[in-house]
Structures are given as C-alpha cells and as structure tokens.
C-alpha positions as CSV (number, residue, x, y, z in Angstrom):
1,X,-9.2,-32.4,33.3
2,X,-13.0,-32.6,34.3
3,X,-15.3,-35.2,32.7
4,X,-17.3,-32.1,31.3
5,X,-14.1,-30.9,29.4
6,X,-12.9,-34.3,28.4
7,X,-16.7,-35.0,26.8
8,X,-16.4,-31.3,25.1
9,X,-17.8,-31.7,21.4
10,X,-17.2,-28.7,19.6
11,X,-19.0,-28.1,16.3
12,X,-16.8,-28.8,13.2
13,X,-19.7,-26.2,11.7
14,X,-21.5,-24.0,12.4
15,X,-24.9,-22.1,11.0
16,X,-23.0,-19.3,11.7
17,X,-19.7,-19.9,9.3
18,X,-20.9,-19.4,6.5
19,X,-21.5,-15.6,7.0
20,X,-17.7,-16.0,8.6
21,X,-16.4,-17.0,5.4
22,X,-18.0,-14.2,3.3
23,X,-16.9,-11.6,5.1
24,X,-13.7,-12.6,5.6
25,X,-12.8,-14.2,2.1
26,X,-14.8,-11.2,0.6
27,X,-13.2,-8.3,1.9
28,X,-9.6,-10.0,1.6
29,X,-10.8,-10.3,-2.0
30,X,-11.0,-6.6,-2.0
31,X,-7.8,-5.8,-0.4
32,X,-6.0,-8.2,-2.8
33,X,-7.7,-6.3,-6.0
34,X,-6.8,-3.0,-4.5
35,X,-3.3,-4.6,-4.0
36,X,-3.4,-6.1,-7.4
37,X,-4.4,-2.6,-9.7
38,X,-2.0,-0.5,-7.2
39,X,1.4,-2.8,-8.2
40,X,0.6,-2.5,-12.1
41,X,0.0,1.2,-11.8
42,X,3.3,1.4,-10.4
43,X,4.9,-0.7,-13.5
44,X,5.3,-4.3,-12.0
45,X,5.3,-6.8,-14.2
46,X,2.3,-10.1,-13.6
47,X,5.1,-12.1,-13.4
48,X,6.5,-10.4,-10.1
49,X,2.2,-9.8,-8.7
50,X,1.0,-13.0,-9.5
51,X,4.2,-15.1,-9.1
52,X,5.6,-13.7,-5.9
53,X,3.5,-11.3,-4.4
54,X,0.5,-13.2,-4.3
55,X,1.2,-16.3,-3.5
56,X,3.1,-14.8,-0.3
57,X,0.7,-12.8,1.3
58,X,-2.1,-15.8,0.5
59,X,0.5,-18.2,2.2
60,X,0.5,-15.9,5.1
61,X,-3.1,-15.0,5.3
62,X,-3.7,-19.1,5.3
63,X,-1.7,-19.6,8.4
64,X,-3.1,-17.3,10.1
65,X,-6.6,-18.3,9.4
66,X,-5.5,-22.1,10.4
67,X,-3.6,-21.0,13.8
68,X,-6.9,-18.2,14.7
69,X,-9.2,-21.8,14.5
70,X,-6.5,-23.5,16.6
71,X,-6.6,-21.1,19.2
72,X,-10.4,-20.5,19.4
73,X,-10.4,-24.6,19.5
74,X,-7.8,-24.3,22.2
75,X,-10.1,-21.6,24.1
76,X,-13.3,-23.6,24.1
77,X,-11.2,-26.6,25.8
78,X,-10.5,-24.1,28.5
79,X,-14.0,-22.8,29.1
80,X,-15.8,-26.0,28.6
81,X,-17.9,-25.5,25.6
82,X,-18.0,-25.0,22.0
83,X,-19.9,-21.6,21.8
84,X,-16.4,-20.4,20.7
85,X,-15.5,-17.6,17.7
86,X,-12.7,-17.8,15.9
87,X,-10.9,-13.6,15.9
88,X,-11.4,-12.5,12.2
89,X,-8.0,-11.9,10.4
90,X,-6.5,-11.3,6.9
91,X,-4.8,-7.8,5.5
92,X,-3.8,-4.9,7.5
93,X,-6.0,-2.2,5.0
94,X,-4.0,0.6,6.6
95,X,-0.9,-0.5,6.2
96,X,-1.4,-2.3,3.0
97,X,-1.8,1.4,1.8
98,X,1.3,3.0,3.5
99,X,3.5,-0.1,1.9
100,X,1.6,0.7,-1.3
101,X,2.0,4.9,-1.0
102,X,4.6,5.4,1.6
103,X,7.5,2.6,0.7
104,X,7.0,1.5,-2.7
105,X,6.0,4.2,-4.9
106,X,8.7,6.6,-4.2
107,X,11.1,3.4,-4.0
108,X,9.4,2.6,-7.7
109,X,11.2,6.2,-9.1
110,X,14.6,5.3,-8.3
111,X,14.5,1.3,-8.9
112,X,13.4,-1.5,-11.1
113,X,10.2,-3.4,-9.9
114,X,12.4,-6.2,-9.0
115,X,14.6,-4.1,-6.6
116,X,11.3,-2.5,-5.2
117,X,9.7,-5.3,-4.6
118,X,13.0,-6.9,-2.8
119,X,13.0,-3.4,-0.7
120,X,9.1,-4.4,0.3
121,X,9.6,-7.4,1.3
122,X,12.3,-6.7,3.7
123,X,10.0,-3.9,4.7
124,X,6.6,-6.6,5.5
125,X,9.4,-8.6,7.2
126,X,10.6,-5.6,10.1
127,X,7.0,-4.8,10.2
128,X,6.2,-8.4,11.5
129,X,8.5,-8.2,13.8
130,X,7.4,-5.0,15.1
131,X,4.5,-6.7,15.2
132,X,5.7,-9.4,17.0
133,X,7.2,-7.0,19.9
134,X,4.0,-5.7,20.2
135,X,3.1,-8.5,22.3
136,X,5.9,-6.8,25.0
137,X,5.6,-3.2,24.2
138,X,1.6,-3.0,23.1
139,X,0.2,-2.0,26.4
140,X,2.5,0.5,27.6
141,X,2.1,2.4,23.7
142,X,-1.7,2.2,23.8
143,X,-1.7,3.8,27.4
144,X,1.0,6.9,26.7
145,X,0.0,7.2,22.6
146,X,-3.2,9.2,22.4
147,X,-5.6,8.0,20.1
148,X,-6.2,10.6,18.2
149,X,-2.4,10.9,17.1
150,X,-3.1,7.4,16.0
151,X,-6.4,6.9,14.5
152,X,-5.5,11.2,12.9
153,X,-2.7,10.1,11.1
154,X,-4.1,7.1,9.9
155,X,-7.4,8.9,9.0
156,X,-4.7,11.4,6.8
157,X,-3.3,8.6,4.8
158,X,-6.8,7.1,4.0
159,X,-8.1,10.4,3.0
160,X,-5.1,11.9,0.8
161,X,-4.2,8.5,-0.8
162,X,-7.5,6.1,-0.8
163,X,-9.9,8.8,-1.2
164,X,-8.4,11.0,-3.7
165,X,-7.4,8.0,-6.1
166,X,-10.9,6.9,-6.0
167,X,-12.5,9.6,-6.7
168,X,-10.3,10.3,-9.6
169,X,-10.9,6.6,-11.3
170,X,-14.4,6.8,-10.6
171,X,-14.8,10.3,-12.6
172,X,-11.7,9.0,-14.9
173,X,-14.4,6.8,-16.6
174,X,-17.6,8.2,-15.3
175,X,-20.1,5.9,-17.6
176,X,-19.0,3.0,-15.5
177,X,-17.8,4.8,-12.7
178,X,-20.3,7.2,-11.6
179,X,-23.0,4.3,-12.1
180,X,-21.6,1.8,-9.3
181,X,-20.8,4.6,-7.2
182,X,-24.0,5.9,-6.4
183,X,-25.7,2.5,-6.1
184,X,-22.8,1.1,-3.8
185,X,-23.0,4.3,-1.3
186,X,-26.7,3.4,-1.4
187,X,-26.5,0.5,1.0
188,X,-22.5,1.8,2.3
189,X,-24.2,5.1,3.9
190,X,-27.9,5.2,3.0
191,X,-28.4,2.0,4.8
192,X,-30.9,1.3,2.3
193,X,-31.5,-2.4,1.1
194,X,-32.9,-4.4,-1.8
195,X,-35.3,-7.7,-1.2
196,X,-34.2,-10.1,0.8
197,X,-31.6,-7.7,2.4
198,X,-29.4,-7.8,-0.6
199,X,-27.2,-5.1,0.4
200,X,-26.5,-2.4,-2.8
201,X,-22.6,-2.4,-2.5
202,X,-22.7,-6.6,-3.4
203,X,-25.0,-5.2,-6.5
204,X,-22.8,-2.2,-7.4
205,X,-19.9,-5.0,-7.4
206,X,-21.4,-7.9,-8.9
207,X,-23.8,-5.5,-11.2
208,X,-20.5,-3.7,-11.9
209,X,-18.4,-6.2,-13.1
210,X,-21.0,-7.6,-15.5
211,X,-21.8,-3.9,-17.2
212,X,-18.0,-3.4,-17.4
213,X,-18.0,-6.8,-19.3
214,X,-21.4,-6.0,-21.3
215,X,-19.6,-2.6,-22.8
216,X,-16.0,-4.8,-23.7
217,X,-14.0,-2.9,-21.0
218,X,-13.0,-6.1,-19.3
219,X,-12.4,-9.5,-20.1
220,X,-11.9,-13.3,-19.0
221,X,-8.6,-14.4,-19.1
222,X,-7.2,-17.6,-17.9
223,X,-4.1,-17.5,-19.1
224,X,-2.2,-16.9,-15.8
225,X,-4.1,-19.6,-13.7
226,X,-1.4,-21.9,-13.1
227,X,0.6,-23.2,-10.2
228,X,2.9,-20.4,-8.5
229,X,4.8,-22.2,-5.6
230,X,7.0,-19.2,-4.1
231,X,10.7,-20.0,-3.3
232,X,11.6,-19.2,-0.4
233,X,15.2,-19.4,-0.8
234,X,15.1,-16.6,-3.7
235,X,12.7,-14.5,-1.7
236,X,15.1,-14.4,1.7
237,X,17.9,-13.4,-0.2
238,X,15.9,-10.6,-1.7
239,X,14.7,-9.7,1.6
240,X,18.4,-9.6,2.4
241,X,19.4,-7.3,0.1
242,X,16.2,-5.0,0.2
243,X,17.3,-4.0,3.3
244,X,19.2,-1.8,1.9
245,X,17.0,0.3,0.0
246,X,14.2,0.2,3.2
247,X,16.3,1.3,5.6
248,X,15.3,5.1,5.2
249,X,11.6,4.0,5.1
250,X,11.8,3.1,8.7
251,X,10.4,6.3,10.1
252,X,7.2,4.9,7.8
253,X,7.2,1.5,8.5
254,X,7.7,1.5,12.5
255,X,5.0,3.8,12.9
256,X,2.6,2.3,11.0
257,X,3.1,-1.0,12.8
258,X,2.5,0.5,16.2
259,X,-0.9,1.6,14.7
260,X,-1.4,-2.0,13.4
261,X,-0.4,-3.7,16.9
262,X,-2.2,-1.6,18.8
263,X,-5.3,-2.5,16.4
264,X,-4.8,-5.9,17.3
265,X,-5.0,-5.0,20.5
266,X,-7.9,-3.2,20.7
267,X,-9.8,-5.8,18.3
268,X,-9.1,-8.6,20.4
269,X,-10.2,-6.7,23.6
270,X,-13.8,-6.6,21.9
271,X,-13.5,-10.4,21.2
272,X,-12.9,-10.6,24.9
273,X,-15.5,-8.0,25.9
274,X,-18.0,-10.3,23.3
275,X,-17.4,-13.8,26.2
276,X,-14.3,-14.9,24.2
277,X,-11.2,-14.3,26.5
278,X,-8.5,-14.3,24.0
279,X,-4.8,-14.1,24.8
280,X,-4.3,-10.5,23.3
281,X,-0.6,-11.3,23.8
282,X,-0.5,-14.8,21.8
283,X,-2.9,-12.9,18.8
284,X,0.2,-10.3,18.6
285,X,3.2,-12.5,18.4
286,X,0.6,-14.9,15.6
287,X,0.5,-11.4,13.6
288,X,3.9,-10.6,13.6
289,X,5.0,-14.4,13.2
290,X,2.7,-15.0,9.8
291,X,3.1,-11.4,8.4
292,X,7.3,-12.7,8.7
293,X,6.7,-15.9,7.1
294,X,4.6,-14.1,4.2
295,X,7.1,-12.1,3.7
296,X,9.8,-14.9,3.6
297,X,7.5,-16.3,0.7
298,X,7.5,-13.0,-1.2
299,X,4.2,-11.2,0.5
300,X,4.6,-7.1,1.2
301,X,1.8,-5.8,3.7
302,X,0.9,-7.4,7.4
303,X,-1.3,-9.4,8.5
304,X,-3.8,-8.5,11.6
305,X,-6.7,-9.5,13.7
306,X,-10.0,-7.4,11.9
307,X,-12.6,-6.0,13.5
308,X,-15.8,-7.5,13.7
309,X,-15.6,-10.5,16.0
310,X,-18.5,-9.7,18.5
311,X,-21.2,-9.2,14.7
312,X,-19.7,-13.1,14.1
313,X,-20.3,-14.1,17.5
314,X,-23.9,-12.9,17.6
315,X,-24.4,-14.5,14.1
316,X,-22.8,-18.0,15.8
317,X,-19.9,-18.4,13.9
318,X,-17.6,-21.0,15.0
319,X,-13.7,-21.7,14.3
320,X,-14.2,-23.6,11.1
321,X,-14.7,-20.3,9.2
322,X,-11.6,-19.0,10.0
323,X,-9.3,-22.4,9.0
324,X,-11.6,-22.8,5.5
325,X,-11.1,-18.8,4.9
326,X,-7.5,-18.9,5.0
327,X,-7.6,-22.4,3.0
328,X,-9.8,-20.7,0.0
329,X,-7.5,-17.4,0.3
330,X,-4.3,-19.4,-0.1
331,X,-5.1,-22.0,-2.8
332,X,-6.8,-19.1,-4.8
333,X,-3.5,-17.2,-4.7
334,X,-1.4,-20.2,-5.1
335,X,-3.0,-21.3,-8.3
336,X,-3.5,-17.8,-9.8
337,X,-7.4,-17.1,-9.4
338,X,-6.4,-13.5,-8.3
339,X,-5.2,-13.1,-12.5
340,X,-8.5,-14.0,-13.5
341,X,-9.8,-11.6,-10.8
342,X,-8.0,-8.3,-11.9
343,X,-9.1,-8.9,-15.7
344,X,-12.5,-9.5,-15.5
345,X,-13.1,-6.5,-12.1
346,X,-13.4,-3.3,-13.8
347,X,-10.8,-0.4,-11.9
348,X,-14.3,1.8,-10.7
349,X,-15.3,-1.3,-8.8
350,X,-11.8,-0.7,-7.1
351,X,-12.5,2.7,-7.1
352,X,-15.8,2.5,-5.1
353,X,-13.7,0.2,-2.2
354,X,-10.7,3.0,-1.7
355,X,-13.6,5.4,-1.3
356,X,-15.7,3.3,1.3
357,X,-12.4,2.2,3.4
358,X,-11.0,6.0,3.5
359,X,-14.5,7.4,4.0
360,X,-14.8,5.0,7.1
361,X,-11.3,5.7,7.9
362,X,-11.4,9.5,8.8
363,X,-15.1,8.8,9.9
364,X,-13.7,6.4,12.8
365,X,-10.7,9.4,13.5
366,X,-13.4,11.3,14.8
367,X,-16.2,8.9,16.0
368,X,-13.5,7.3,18.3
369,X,-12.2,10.3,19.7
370,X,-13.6,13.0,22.2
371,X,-14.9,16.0,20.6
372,X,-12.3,17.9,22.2
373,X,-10.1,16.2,20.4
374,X,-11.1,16.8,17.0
375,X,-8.6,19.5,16.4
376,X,-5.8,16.8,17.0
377,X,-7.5,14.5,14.4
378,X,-7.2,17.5,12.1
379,X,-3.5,18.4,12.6
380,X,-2.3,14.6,12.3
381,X,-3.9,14.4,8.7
382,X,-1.5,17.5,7.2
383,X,1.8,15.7,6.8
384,X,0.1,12.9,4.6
385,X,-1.0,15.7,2.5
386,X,2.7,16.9,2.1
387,X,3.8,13.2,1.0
388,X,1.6,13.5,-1.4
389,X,2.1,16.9,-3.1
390,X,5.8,15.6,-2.6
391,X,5.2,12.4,-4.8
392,X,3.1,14.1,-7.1
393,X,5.5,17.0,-8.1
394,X,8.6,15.1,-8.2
395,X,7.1,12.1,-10.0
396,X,5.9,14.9,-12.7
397,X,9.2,16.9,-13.1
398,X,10.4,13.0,-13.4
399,X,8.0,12.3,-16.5
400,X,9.3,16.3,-18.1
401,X,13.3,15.0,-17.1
402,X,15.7,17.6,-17.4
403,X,17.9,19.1,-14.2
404,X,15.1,19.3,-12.3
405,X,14.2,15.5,-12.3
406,X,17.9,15.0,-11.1
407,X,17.4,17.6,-7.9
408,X,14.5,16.4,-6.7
409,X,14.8,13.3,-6.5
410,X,17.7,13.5,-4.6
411,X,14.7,13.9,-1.6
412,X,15.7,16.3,1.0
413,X,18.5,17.1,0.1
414,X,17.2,18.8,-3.0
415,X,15.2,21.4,-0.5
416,X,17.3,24.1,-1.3
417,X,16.4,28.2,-2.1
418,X,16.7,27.5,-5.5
419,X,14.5,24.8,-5.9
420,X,11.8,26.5,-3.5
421,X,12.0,29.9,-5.2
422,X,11.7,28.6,-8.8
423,X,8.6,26.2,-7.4
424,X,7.1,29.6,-5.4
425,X,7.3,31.7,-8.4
426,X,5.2,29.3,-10.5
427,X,2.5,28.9,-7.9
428,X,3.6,25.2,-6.3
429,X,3.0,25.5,-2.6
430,X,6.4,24.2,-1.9
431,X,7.9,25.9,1.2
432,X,8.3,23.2,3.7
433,X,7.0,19.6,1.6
434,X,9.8,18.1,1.4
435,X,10.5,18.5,5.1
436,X,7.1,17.4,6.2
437,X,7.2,14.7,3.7
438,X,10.1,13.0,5.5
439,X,9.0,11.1,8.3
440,X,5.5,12.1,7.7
441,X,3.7,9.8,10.0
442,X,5.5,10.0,12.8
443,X,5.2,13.6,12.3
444,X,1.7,13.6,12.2
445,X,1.6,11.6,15.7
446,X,3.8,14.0,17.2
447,X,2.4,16.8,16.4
448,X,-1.2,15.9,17.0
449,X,0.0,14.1,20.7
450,X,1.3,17.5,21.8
451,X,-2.3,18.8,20.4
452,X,-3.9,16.0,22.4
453,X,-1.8,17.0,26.0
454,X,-2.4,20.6,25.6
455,X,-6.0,20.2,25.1
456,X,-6.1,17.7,28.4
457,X,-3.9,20.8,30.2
458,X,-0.5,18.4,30.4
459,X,2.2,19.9,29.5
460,X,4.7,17.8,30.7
461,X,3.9,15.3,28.9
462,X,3.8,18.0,25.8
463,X,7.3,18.6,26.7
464,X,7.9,15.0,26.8
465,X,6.5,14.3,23.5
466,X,8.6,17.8,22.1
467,X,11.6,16.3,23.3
468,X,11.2,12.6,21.8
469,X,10.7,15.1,18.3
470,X,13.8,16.8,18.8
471,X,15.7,13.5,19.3
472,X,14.2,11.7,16.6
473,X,15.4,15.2,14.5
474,X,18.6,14.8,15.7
475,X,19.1,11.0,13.9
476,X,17.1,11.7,10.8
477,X,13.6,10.1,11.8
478,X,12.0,13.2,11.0
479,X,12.6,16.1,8.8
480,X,15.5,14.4,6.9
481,X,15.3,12.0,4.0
482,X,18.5,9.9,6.1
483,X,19.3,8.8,8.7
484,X,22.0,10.2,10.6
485,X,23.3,12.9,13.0
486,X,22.1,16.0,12.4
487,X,23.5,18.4,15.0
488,X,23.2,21.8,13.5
489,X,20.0,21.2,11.9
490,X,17.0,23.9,12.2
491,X,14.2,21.7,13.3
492,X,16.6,20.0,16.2
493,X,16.7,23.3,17.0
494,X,12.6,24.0,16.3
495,X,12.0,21.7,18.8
496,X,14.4,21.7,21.1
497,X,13.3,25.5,21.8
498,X,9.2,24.1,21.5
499,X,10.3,21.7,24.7
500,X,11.8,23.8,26.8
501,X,8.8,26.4,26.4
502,X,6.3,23.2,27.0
503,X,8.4,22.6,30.5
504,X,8.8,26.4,31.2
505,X,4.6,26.9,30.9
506,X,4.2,23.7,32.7
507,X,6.2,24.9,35.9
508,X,4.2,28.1,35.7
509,X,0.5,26.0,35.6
510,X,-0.5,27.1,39.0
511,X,0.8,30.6,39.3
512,X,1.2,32.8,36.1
513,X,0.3,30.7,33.4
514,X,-3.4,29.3,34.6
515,X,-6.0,27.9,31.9
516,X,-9.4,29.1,31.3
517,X,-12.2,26.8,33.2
518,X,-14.6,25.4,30.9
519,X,-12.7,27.0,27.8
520,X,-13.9,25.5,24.1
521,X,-12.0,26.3,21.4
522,X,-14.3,26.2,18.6
C-alpha cells in the first residue's frame, strides 16, 4: 500500500450529505406510504403492515444503506482519495407496484391477508435471488432484451395501475385533492419555484397534510408506535409455505426482476460514468442478498440501486449519507413511526406521488428509446391494461357473488364461450383478457421485442424471440393461469406458425421479401 493510501482521510461528512439524506430518506418515505394505503385497501390488518411488513423491508433497506457506505469507503481506499459517493438505494418503485397489483391483489381474492402476505414474501424472496443472478446473467439480458420491451412494459404498469388510481383518489375527494394536485405539478412539470428554491411538490406535501388536518380528515395517532422486532423464524416458515400460492405468479415476478437488475445495472454504469468506478457486479449480488434478508424478516418488494448518483456527486455527497439513511429508515420502521405517518398523511398526498412516478414512468419509456421505437413502447403497455380490466371485472362479479364469482375466479380456466358471450352481450370488452392477463408482462416484452427487431429489419432474431413465446406457451408462462404442458393449446400454436413465418421472411430478405429504404411508419 502506498504512503498516499495508507494517509487516506476520508470525510466522516460531508456538506454534501445532507441533501443525500433527503432525497433518499424522503422518497423512501413515499414509497413506504404508497406501500402502507395500498396493503389496507386490500384488507390487511396494522397488525400484519406495521408488525411484519414494515419492519422487514426497513431492515432490508438499512443494510443496504450500511453495505452501499462500505463499498464507497472500500472504493475511495482503491483510488486514493475521499471525493467518493456512496450509489443511492432504497425500494424498487416498479416492482413495489407489480408485488402490490400483479401478486397480491388477485392473491388477496382467494386468501386471508395472512396467507397473502406469506405468498409475498416468498415472492420478494425469489425476486432477490433473481436479483442476485443478475450479477451472472445481467449483461448478456441487457444486450439481447431491447429496451423498449423493458422500459414499454414497465411504462404500462405505471400508467394502468399508478396513474389511474391517482387520478381517481385525487377526484375521489377533490376539495383536498384537486388542491395539492395542481400546486405539486407546479414545481413536478412547470419547473416553477417558490423563494429560496422551495420546490412546490415539498409545499403540496407538507401544505397538504396540514389542510387535511385543518378540515379533521386526518389525525395524530401514536398508538401503534411501539417496538416491532420481526421474527425471523415465523417469517421463514411463512415464506416456506407461500411458496405454494406464488408459484403461478412467476411469469410476474421473474420478469419484473430482470427489469429491476438490469436497472441496477444501468444505474451504476452512471455512477461509474460520474468518476466512481463501482463494481456493477458486487452492487447486484448486495441487491439480491438484502432484498432476501428483508424478506426473511417479513419485507415484500426489492430493494435496488436508484437513480441519481452523478446529481449527489455534483452536490458532494459523501458515504455517510447512505449508512445514516438506512439507519433513520430502519429504526423509523422498527419502532412504528410509519403508523403515525399513514394517520396523519392524507390519501390525495399519496395520490399526487402515484401520479408523478407513473407520469415519469411512461415519460422515460419514450425519452430513453429511439423514436423509431415508439410504436414498441406502445404495444408493451396493452397487456397491463388487460390485467387490469381482468382484476377489476372479476373482483366486481366477486362483490355481486353468485355463479359467476365462482367461474371467474377460477382464472383461465373460466375463459370459456359462455362466459365471453354473456360478458360481450352486456358490452364488457372481454374476448381475449383473461388470456392476455396471464403472463402479462412477459407478454408485453415479447411482443414489443419482436416490434423492436422488425422495426431494426432482424427477423431472425424476431423468430428467435417468436419461438422463446411459443415455448414459454407450451409450459404455461404465458397465456395460461398454470403452469404446465400445454400441447394442443391455440396460442402454442399462434406462435409457433408466427416463428416459422419470422424465419421464412427472413430467408427471403435479399431476394423477394426486401424492405423499403428510409421507410417511416408514422
């Protein structure tokens, strides 16, 4: 070691951390809200939230904040000096809404909270070890996956799910709602600022929760602060047994994942583009390794590296931010702040946050892809909208009861003429949901990849991506609400016809079947 290295002082802190901590502690805070008012929609109890959920996911998001500091502290030894930034981390917002959407509200039809939440765990368990592979399998993904299939499908669930359900709270109480809209998308897309660069979403939140409180809507309540210590024991035999009940949300969970991953990825890369030469391999195996052991503890959505390192770096922000971030995340969660949090934060502020992260979701679809593109963006966002139509209907014939409850919730299976020509007749746009609805994400990246290769004139690799679609068919992946083998089935056969076409018109590129030079579509 050189006497330069072995002198290294690095800064315990920095003038810098303190805008570290904000923005990660703050927008965690709004995940965990978002989290929070999600769960009790769905009927789970505080007891299960704030007892189990909670305290999980906080004691994941604090060792990943401590083992971030470790490594920038690690990387500054390496380089020599101390003008090291920690990589922001905390919850996956993507996934945290295809756990909420995609996994546990259909599983919360068919079981109690309890057996849900068991199912969701073992669910954020896989994922981190999806995660974790990521680390081997990241690269190779990132450089076959186009990224419009990825950032598309995403983009869907953002819009159909986030954007929708905020929209609805905000006009479901539009005295409060309407109110801290407007002033928050002010500052979110008018750019416009107060004195002192006092941005107007932090007054639509703050100003927000205190008019919620002036007209009685909310109140402080400190009756669930308390001492939640998670045990792990309880939770890994849950895990255990949820596997049970996950196992035909795979074809949701693994996709979602390889988005998350390949996030890291990418995030990381800009850390490293910013002077800080991160190991994106090590940053991948921490994700997958803290989003396991929140899970283990009772936690249900991943952890990831955010976006937004190269804005802290510029601001000097150290490594110290990261370790006191995780630290204030995990004791608040431990000891039950998050209660106090979801009684006294009206639901429009939560409202105004799924608006701004799904508005910036299908914004980034299309600011991050080519403009030839676009059209892929567009076609990956359709099969969210059919998981959604799916949910709704079935979750209202569940509410009326009767023979019909019984049917469709049977999932796929209840896809039969009957049910489709009773739905048709009444107007319900019902012909092919429920088999778009199964497997809907990786349908949306399959679909929109062979968009993707078409548009880039390679058809092979069309054909490639038709055939992964008709094997996938085959075992239930897609189009099936099972798993199994499905050898007779019509979209095995869909597809199977769609890649043999793809190689057909491929062979033919430079003969009979030529593409127009400098063709546009739209």
């Amino acid at each position: 070691m050189s006497d330069t290295k072995a002198r290294l002082k690095i800064p315990f802190f920095t003038s810098g951390d303190a805008g570290g901590i904000a923005y990660m502690v703050t927008n965690n805070i709004i995940n965990y809200i978002i989290l929070i008012g999600a769960l009790q929609s769905m009927g789970w109890g505080d007891d299960l939230i704030f007892g189990r959920v909670i305290p999980g996911l906080s004691i994941g998001l604090m060792s990943g904040g401590i083992y971030y500091a470790y490594m920038a502290h690690k990387l500054a030894k390496k380089l020599g000096h101390g003008h090291v930034t920690a990589l922001p981390s905390g919850i996956s917002t993507p996934a945290m809404f295809v756990t909420l959407y995609g996994v546990i509200s259909p599983l919360s039809y068919s079981l109690s909270p309890e057996e849900a939440w068991a199912a969701a765990v073992a669910a954020c368990f896989i994922g981190g070890f999806i995660e974790f592979c990521g680390g081997f399998v990241g690269p190779w993904i990132k450089n076959n996956l186009p990224r419009a299939a990825l950032l598309g499908t995403v983009a869907g669930i953002g819009f159909i799910w986030m954007a929708t359900q905020g929209v609805f709270d905000v006009l479901g109480d539009p005295i409060i709602g309407l109110p801290i809209l407007i002033v928050a998308v002010l500052g979110l897309f008018g750019g416009y600022l107060f004195p002192k660069k006092v941005t107007p979403f932090i007054v639509a939140i703050v100003g927000g929760i205190v008019y919620a409180f002036a007209l009685g809507r909310t109140t402080f309540d400190f009756s669930q602060v308390g001492l939640y210590f998670p045990n792990p024991g309880t939770t890994v035999q849950a895990l255990i047994n949820g596997f049970v009940h996950v196992a035909p949300f795979l074809t949701v969970v693994i996709p979602v994942e390889i988005y998350n991953f390949i996030e890291t990825m990418d995030n990381v890369e800009s850390a490293n583009a910013a002077g800080d030469p991160y190991s994106v391999r090590e940053a991948q195996f921490a994700d997958g390794i803290f989003t396991m052991i929140s899970a283990i503890f009772g936690g249900i959505v991943p952890n990831t590296v955010w976006l937004g390192h190269p804005g802290l770096k510029k601001t000097n922000a150290g490594a110290s931010y990261s370790w006191i971030s995780g630290v204030i995340l995990g004791v608040s969660g431990l000891f039950g702040l998050f209660a106090l949090l979801s009684h006294i934060i009206p639901a429009a502020v939560v409202a105004v946050t799924f608006i701004w992260c799904s508005v910036i979701m299908v914004a980034q679809a299309f600011k991050e892809v080519k403009v030839k593109h676009y059209a892929a963006v567009a076609i990956a966002m359709v099969p969210s909208v059919a998981d959604y139509l799916y949910t709704q209907v079935t979750g209202a014939v569940g509410a009326v009861g009767g023979i019909w409850a019984e049917t469709l919730s049977t999932g796929l299976s209840g896809y039969n003429a009957e049910v489709t020509e009773s739905l048709l007749v009444n107007g319900v746009m019902w012909n092919g949901v429920p088999a778009t609805k199964a497997g809907a994400i990786l349908i949306g990246i399959l679909i929109a990849s062979i968009f993707t290769f078409i548009i880039d004139r390679k058809l092979m690799k069309a054909g490639i991506v038709s055939l992964a679609a008709t094997i996938l068919a085959l075992f239930g992946f897609i189009h099936n609400a099972q798993l199994g083998v499905y050898l007779t089935s019509p979209f095995v056969i869909g597809w199977g016809i769609v890649t043999i076409l793809l190689f057909i018109f491929h062979s033919g590129r430079n003969s009979w079947f030529k593409a127009e030079d400098d063709f546009e579509y739209v």
